[in-house]
C-alpha positions in Angstrom: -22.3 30.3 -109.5 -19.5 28.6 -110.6 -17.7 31.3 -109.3 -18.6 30.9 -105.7 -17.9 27.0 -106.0 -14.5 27.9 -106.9 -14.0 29.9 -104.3 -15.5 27.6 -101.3 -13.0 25.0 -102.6 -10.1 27.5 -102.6 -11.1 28.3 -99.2 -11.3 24.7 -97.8 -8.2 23.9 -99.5 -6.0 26.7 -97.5 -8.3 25.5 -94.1 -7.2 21.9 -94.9 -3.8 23.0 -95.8 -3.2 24.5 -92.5 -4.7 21.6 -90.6 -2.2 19.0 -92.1 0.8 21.4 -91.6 -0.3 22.1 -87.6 -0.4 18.4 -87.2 2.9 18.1 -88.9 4.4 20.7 -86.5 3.3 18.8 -83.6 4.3 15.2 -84.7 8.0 16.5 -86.3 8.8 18.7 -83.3 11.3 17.3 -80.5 10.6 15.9 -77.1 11.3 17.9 -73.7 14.2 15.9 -71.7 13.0 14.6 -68.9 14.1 14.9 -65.7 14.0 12.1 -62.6 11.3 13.5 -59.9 13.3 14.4 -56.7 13.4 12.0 -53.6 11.2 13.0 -50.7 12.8 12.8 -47.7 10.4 12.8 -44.3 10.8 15.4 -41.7 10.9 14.1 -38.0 11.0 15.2 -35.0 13.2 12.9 -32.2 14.0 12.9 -28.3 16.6 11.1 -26.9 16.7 7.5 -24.9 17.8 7.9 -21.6 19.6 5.3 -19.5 18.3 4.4 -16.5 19.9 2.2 -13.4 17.9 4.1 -10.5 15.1 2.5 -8.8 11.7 2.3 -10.1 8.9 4.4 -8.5 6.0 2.4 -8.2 3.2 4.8 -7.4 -0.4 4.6 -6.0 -3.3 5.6 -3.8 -5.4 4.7 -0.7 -7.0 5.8 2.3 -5.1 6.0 5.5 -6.8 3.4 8.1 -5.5 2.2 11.6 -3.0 -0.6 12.2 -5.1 -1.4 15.2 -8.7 -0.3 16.4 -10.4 -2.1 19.2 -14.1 -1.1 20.7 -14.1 0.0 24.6 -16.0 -2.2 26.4 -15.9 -3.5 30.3 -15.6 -6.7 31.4 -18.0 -5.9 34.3 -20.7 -4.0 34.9 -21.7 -0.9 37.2 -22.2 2.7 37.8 -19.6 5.0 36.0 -18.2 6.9 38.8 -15.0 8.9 36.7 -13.9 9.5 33.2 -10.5 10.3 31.9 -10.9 13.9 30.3 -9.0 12.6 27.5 -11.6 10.1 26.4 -13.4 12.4 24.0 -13.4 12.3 20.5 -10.2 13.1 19.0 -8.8 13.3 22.6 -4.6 11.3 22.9 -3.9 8.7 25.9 -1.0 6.6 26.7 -0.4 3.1 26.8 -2.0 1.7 30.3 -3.5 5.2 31.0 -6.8 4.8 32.7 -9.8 5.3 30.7 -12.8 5.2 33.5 -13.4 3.9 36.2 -16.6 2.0 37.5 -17.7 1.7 40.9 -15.8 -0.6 43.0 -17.4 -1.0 46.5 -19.1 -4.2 45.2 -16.0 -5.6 43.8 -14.5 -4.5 47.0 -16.9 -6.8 49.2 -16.3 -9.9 47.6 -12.6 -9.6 47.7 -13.0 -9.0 51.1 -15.4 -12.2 51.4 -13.2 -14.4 49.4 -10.2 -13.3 51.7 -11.6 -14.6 54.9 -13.1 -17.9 53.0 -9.2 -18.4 52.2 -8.1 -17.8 55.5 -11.1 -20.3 57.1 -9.8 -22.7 54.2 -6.6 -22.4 55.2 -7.2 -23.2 59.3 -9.7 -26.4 57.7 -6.5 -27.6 56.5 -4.0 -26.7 59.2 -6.5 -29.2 61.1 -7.2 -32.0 58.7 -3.3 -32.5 58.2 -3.1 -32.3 62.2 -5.7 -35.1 62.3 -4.1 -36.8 59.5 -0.7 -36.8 61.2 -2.6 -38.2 64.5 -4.1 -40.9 62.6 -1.1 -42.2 61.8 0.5 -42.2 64.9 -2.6 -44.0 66.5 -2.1 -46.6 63.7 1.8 -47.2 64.2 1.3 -47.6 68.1 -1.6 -50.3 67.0 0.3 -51.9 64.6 3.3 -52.3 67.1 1.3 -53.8 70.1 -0.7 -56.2 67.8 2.3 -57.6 65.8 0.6 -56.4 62.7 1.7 -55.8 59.3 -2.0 -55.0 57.8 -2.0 -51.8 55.6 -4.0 -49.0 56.9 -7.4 -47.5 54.8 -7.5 -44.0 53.4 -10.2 -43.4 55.8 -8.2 -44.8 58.7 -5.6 -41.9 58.2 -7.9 -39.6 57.5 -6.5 -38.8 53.9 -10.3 -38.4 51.8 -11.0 -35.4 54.8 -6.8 -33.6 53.9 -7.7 -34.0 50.5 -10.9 -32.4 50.6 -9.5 -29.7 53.0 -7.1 -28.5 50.3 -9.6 -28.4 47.5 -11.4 -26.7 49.5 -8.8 -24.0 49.9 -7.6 -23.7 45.6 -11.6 -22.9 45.4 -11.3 -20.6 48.1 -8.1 -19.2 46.6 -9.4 -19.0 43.1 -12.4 -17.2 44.2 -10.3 -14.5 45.8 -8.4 -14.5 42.5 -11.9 -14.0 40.9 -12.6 -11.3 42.7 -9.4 -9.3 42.5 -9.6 -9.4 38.7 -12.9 -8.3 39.1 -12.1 -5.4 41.0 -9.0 -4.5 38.8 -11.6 -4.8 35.7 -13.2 -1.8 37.2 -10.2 0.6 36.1 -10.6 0.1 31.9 -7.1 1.1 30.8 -5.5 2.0 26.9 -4.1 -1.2 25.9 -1.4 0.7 23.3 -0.9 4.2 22.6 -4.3 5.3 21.0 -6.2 8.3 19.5 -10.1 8.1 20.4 -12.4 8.4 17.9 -16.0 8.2 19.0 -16.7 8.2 22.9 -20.6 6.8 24.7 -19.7 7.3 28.2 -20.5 9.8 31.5 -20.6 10.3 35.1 -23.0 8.4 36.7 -24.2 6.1 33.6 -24.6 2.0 34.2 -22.2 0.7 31.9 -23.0 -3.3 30.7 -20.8 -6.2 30.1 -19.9 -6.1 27.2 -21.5 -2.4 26.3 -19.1 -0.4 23.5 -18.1 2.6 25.8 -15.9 4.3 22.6 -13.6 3.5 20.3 -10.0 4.0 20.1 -6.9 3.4 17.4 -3.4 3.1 17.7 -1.7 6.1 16.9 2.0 4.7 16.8 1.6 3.7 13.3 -1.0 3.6 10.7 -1.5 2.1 7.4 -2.4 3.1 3.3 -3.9 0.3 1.6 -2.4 0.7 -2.4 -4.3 -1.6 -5.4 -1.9 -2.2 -7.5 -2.0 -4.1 -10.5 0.2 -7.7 -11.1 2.9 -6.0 -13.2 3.5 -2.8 -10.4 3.2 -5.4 -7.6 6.2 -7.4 -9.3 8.2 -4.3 -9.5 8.4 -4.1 -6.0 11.6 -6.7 -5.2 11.2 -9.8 -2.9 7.3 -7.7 -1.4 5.9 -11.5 -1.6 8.4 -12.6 0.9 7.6 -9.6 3.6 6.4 -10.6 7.0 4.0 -8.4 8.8 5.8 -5.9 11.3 9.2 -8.1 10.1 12.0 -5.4 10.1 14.7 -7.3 9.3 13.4 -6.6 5.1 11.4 -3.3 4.4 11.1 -1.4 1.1 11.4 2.2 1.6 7.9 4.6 0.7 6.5 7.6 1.1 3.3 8.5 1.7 2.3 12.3 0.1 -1.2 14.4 0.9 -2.2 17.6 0.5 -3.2 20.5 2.7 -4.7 23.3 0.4 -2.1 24.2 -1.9 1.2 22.5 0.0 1.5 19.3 -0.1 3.6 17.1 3.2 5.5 13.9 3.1 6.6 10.9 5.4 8.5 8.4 5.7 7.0 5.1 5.4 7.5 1.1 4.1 6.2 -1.6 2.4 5.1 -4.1 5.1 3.1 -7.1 2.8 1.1 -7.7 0.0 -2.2 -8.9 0.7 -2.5 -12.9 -0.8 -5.7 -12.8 -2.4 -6.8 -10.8 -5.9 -9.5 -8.6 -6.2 -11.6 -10.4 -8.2 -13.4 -7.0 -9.5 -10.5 -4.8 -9.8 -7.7 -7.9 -10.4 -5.3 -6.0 -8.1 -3.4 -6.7 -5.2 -3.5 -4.9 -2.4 0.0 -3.8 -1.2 -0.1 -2.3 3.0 1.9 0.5 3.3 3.1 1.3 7.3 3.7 4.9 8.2 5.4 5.0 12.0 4.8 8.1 13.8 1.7 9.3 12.0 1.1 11.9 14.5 4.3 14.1 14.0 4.0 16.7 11.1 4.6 15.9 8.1 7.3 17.6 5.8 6.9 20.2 3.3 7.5 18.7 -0.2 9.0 22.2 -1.7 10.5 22.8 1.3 8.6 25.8 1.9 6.5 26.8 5.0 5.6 25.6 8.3 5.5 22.0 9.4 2.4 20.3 8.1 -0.7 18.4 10.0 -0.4 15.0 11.1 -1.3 12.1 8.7 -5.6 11.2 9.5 -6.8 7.8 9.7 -9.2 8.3 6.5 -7.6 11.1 4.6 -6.9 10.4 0.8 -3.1 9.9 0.5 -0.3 9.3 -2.6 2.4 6.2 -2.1 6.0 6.1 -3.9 7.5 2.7 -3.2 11.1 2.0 -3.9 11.2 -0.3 -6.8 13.6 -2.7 -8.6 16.8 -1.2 -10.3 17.7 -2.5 -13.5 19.5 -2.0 -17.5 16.4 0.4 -18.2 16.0 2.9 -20.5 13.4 6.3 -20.4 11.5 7.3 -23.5 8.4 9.8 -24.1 5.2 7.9 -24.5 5.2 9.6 -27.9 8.1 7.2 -29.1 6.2 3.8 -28.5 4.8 2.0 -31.2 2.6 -0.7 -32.1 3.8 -4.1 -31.3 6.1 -2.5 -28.6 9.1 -1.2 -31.2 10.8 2.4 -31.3 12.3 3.7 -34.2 15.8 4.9 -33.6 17.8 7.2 -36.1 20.9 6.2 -37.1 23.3 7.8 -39.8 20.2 9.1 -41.3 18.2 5.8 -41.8 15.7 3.8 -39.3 16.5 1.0 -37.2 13.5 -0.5 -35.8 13.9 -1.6 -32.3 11.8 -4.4 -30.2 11.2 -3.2 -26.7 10.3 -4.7 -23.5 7.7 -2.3 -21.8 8.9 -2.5 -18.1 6.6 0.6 -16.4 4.8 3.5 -17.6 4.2 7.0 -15.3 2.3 10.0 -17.3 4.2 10.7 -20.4 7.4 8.5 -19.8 7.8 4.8 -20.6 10.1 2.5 -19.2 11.8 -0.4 -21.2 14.7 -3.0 -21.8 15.9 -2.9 -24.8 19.0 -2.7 -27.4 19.3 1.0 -27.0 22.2 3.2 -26.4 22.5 6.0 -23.7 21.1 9.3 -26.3 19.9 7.4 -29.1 17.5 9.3 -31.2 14.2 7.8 -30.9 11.5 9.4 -34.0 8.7 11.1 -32.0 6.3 12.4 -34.9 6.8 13.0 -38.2 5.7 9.5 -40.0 3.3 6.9 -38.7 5.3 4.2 -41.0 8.8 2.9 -40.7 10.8 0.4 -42.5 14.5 -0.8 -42.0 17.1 1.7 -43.6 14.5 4.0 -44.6 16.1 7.9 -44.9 14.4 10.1 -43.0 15.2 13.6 -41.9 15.4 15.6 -38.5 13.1 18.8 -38.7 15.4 22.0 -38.5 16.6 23.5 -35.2 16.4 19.5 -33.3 19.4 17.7 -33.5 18.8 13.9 -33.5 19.5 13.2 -29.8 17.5 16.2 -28.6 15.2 15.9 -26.2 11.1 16.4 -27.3 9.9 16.4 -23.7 10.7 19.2 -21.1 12.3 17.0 -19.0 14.7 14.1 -19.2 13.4 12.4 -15.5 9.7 11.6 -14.4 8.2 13.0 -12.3 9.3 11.7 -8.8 5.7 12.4 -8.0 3.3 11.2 -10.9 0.3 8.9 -10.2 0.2 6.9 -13.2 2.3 3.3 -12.6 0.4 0.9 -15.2 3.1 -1.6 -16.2 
């Protein structure tokens, strides 16, 4: 027994033994050196600021509506007796062509009636100045045998009868005026050069005073209607001083549609801005003129045939010739928060305010203290601070360009400023 005490001790003197001299080992032996962790330096990506002194496109929509439409209606009434064949729907006439023509042997007659009342006027008066001139003969001869000075009546020398003789002959005449216009109002003619769109008339129908016999348009110019908000509309230079049809000051545009896959052009202006604010949208409308409508519009590629002519109600696409300016083009992309893009210099980040002037699909627009090329971080961080290091990711120099392109599209439809 005492045996096997001796030997549990021995045992739990070596175990203890080699406890104390582990724990010795690891308290005694020396430290590792240690080393400073490495610096991490971001990867970006960057596209160049480009400078920009070109004109602004301001871009928009609208449907294409007359300059002027008018209803045809007579101004007197009858039996249709002929129609123009170019009063039909769609149909072209001139300026003072003849439209129809109503039956004039009515009209006729009382010309002819108000005629001979003129020319029985006009005898009536012949006569009462005859009588009038004998009056006042008789009245001299009277007053030179009686010694007399006494002025003579109205009645005397027969003035009240002249007087009423000539009225009686402007009625007369006026009638006969009546009646002419009458019969010239039976001949309804095109007022300007027009296109008809809707027609209500044939042959042998009564038209009424007043009746809508069609409908006709100008087709010498027609007109796109553009919303635009208050920051586009201000890009547009001196559009609040333009004067309807004035074309002494006119902002070049062009209008764009499309006809299946081609899409045509023409040449149009900026005529006014409308002076009231859409109180739904908060827009202004901006008119847009487009002479010669009717001739075929040009091939944007340059490809093909000439195109149709621009509709009245077809969906078109405005570019208007905006302000020029110290501007500088950036991808969307390199706009931050607060308006501020972060520009690489000699490795570090200069954060730069901006002044948002216009912004068209990807591209942005702004005034700001930016050099023609400078680097501007696209992705890569979502955090910046003054002088912080970053680097450009492998195979893009800073200064090269993220986007495809360093111009806009000439034809984009965005334009919020």
């Amino acid at each position: 027994m005492n045996s096997r005490v001796r030997n549990v001790a021995i045992a739990a003197a070596i175990l203890g033994g080699a406890v104390l001299v582990a724990i010795a080992g690891v308290r005694l032996r020396p430290s590792p050196p240690r080393a400073a962790a490495p610096e991490q330096t971001p990867v970006v990506t960057t596209a160049p600021a480009v400078a920009w002194t070109e004109p602004l496109l301001v871009t928009g929509s609208g449907t294409v509506r007359p300059s002027a439409e008018i209803d045809v209606t007579p101004q007197v009434g009858g039996r249709v007796v002929w129609v123009s064949p170019d009063f039909v729907s769609g149909g072209r006439v001139s300026r003072g062509a003849p439209l129809l023509r109503i039956e004039a042997a009515d009209f006729e007659n009382r010309v002819a009636q108000a005629r001979a009342q003129v020319a029985q006027d006009e005898v009536a008066v012949l006569q009462a100045e005859e009588e009038a001139r004998i009056a006042a003969d008789e009245f001299r001869r009277f007053q030179a045998r009686n010694g007399t000075t006494a002025e003579p009546s109205p009645l005397t020398l027969r003035q009240p009868q002249l007087d009423a003789a000539r009225a009686s002959l402007a009625r007369a005449r006026a009638a006969l005026s009546d009646a002419e216009l009458a019969l010239a109002r039976t001949e309804i003619t095109a007022p300007f050069d027009a296109v008809v769109r809707a027609e209500s008339v044939d042959v042998g129908g009564v038209a009424a005073v007043g009746q809508s016999l069609g409908r006709i348009y100008a087709s010498d110019v027609v007109e796109v209607v553009v919303p635009l908000s208050d920051a586009d509309a201000g890009l547009l230079s001196g559009v609040w001083d333009l004067r309807a049809g004035a074309a002494d000051r006119r902002l070049p545009a062009r209008v764009f549609t499309e006809l299946g896959p081609s899409r045509y052009a023409w040449g149009a202006y900026v005529d006014r801005a409308e002076a009231a604010l859409d109180e739904q949208t908060r827009t202004i409308d901006v008119v847009i003129r487009v002479p010669s409508p009717f001739e075929p519009g040009l091939p944007v590629d340059g490809r093909g045939e000439s195109g149709p002519p621009l509709l009245v109600g077809q969906f078109a696409q405005v570019e208007m010739q905006g302000r020029s300016g110290d501007f500088h083009l950036i991808p969307r992309s390199g706009l931050r928060v607060d308006d501020e893009v972060w520009v690489i210099a000699d490795g570090r980040v200069r954060i730069v305010p901006v002044e948002v002037v216009q912004t068209r699909d990807d591209d942005v627009f702004v005034r700001a203290d930016l050099r023609d090329g400078d680097a501007i971080i696209v992705s890569g961080i979502t955090l910046a601070t003054n002088g912080m290091r970053v680097e450009v990711a492998a195979g893009a120099r800073a200064g090269d360009a993220a986007s495809d392109s360093d111009e806009p599209s000439a034809a984009g439809t965005g334009g919020d400023a």
